[in-house]
N, C-alpha and C positions, 0 to 999 in steps of 0.2 A: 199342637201349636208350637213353634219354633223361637225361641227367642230372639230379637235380633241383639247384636253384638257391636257394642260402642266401639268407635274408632278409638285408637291411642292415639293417632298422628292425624293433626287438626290438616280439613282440605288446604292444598297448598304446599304444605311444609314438607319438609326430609325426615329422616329419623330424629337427626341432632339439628336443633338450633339455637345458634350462637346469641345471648343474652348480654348486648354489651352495655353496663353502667357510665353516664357521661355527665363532665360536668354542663352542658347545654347542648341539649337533642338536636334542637332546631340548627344551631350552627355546624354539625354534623352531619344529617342529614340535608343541609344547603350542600355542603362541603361534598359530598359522596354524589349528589344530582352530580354536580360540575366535574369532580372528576372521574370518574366511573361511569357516567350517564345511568344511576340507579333509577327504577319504576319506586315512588313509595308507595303501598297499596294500601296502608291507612296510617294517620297518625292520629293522635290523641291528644285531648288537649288537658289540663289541670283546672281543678276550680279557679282561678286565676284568671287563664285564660293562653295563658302558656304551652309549649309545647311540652306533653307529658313524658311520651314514648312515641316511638313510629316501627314500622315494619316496612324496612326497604329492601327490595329481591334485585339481586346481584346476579344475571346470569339467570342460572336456573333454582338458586339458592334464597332463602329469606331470610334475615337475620331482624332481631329485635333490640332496639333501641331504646333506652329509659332513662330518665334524667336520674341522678345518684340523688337519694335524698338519707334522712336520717336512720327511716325505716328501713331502709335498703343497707345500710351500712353494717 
């Protein structure tokens, strides 16, 4: 019997993706729809209700988006 062997690189993604800290997702990713005409392919939202983080693909690229919080700092 053969093992199967976990992916490193989640379906979708490149080698490297870009993890950018913001201080509001949502207004950046409105921002990057309008001028780049970004696809988001999911975003997230916060117990809140807010926008957490999102995953908008550029091209042929994804990059991920997450609101800076304290944890993150």
């Amino acid at each position: 019997m053969t093992a199967t062997k976990a992916k490193s690189i989640p379906e979708g993604f490149n080698s490297v993706v870009p993890f950018v800290l913001l201080k509001d997702t949502a207004k950046a990713v409105e921002f990057y729809r309008k001028a780049v005409c970004v696809e988001v392919l999911r975003q997230y939202h916060t117990s809140d209700g807010s926008d957490g983080y999102g995953d908008p693909q550029i091209g042929n690229s994804r990059v991920r988006f997450a609101d800076a919080s304290p944890e993150r700092k």
